[in-house]
C-alpha positions in Angstrom: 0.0 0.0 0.0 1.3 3.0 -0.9 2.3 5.8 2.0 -0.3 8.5 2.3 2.4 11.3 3.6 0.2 14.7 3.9 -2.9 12.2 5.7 -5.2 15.4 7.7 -3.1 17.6 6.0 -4.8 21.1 3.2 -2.9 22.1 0.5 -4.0 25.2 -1.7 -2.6 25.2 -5.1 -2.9 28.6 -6.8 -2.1 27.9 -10.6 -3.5 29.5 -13.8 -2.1 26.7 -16.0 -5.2 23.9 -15.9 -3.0 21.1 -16.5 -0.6 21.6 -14.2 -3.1 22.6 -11.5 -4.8 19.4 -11.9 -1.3 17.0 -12.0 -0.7 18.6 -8.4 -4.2 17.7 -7.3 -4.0 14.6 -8.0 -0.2 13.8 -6.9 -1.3 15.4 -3.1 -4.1 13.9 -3.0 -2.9 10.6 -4.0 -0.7 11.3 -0.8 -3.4 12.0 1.3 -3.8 15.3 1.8 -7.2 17.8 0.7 -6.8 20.2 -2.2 -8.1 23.1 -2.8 -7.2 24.4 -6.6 -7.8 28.4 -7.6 -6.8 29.8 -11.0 -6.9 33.6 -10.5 -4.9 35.8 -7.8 -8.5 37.6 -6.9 -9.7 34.0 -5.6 -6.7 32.9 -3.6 -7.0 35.9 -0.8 -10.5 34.9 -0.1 -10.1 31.2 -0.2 -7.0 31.5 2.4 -8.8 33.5 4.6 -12.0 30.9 4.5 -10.1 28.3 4.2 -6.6 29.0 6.2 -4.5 25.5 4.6 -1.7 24.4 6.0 0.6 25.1 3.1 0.2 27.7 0.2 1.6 26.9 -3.8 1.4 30.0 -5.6 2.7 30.6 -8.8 3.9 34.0 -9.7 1.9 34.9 -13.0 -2.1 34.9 -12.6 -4.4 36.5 -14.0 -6.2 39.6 -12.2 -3.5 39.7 -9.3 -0.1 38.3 -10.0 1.0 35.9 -7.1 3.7 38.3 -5.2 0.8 40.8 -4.7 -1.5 37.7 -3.4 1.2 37.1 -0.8 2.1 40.4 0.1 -1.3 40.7 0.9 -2.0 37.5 2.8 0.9 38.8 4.6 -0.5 42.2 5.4 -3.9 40.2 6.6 -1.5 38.8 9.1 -1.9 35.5 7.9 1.4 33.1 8.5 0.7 30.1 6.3 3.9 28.4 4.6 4.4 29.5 1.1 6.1 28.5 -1.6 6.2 30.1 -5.1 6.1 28.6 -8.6 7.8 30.8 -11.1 9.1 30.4 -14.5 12.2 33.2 -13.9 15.4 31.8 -12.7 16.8 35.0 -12.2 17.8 35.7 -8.4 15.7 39.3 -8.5 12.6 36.8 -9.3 13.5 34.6 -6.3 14.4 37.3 -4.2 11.5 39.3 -4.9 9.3 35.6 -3.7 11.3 35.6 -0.6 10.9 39.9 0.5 7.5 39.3 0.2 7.1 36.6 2.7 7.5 33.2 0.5 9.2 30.1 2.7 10.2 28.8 -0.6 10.3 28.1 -4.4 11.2 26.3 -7.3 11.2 27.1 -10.4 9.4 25.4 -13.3 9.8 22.5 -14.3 10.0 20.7 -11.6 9.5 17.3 -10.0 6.1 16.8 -7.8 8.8 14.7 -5.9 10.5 17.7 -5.1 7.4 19.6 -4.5 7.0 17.1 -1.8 10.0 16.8 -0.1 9.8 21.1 0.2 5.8 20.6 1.7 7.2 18.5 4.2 10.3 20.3 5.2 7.7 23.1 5.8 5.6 20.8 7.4 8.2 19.6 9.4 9.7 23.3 10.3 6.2 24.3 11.4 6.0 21.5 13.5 9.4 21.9 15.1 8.8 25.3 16.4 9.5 26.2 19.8 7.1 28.3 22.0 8.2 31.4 22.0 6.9 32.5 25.1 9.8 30.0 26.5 12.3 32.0 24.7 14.8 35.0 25.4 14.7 38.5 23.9 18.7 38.6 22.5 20.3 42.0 22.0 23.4 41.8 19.9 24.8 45.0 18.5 22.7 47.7 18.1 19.6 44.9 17.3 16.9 43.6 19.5 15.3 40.1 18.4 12.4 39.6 20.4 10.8 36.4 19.7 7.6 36.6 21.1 7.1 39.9 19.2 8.7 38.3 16.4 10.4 41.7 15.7 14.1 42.7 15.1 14.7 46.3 16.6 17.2 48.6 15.9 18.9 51.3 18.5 16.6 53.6 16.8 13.9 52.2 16.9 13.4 51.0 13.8 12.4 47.8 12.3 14.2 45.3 10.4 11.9 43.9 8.3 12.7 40.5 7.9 10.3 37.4 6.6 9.1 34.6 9.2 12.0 32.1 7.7 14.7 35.2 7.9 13.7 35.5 11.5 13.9 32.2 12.1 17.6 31.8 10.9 19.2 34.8 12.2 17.6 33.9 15.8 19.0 30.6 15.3 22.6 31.8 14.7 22.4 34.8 17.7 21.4 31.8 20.0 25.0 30.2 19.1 26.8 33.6 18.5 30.4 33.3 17.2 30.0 30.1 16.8 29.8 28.3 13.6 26.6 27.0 12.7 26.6 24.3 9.8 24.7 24.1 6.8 23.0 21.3 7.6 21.5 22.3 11.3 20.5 25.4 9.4 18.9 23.2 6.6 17.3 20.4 8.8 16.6 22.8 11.9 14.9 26.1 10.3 14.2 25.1 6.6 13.4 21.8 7.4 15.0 20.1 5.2 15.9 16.3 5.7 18.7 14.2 4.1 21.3 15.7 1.0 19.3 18.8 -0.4 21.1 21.7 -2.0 21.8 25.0 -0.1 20.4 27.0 -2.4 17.8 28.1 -0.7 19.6 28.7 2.2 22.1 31.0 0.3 19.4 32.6 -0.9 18.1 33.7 2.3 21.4 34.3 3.7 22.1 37.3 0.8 18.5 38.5 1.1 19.4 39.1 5.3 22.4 40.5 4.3 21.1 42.9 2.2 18.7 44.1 4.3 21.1 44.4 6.9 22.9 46.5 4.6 20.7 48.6 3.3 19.9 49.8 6.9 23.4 50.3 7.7 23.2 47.4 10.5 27.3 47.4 10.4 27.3 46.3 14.3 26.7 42.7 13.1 26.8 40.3 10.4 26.9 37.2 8.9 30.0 35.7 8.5 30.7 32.5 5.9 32.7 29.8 7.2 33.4 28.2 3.6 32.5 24.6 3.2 30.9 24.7 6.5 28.4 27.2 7.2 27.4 30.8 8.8 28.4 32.6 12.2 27.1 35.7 13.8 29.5 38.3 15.5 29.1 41.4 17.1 31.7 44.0 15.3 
């Protein structure tokens, strides 16, 4: 009998292109999980709000509202469901752009439902493996506050760093172990999720994107330093 991996688990698949919308379907349902399918950006807000899945696949060109202006405004609606985008570009803007505006994740087409799985249930898994923040301590480290029962990274002057739910996540991670090296893999398994020999990619990925937040609000009091062929560390300068 074959394993029915996403049993009790809701999956809406935002996707303008019938055929593929219909191949995902039937691949998640076939491992157990419900489906919802909507072909138009106008339809997905109101369906996640009625519906709030576990996991969100949106693909980045729909018709009405185009899939990073879907997300941005799930986000804005304070809603927190794991995301990951489907997009034809392999250019890192693209993929950066999916990632500022709150994705967890994406691949880029084509790709293997296989894959698609694995990612679902890294997020699954990362979701799961979240520790109450109440039970965790506020860490100042340079001129930043990370509070994580706020979820909110604060500057000396008050302002904001405005970093997305899986950004959080790994620089919190890394000011917990500060100056030490932290290896790709506890990053990978840990925060993304991610079980067994996956790429870094999207890791890297999310490592610039911090970075150049960082930078672009002259955060010079910290940063992220690469340990090559191992991983990341976190110092105070």
């Amino acid at each position: 009998m074959q394993t029915r991996e996403l049993d009790g688990i809701s999956i809406l698949v935002a996707e303008d292109d019938a055929g593929i919308a219909e191949l995902l379907r039937s691949f998640f349902e076939q491992n157990g999980a419900s489906v919802w399918v909507e072909y138009s950006g106008r339809d997905v807000m109101a369906r996640t709000q009625e519906m709030q899945p576990d996991i969100v696949i949106l693909d980045v060109v729909m018709p009405y509202l185009d899939g990073l202006t879907v997300l941005s405004q799930i986000r804005k609606n304070g809603i927190r469901t794991p995301a990951i985008m489907l997009t034809d570009n392999r250019t890192v803007d693209d993929k950066v752009a999916g990632l500022d505006t709150g994705a967890d994740d994406y691949m880029t087409k084509p790709f293997s439902p296989k894959e698609l799985l694995a990612r679902v249930k890294a997020l699954l898994r990362r979701r799961d493996l979240q520790t109450n923040a109440e039970e965790l301590a506020v860490i100042r480290i340079g001129t930043i506050t990370i509070d994580p029962l706020a979820r909110e990274i604060r500057n000396d002057d008050g302002a904001f760093v405005p970093f997305t739910k899986t950004e959080f996540d790994l620089l919190y991670y890394l000011a917990q172990r500060k100056a030490r090296v932290v290896e790709h893999t506890a990053l990978l398994e840990e925060i993304l999720g991610y079980k067994g020999d996956i790429e870094t990619k999207a890791l890297v990925m999310h490592i610039a994107n911090m970075r150049r937040k960082m930078a672009k609000m002259s955060l010079d009091t910290v940063k992220i330093e690469t340990v090559a062929g191992v991983g990341y560390k976190l110092l105070e300068c």
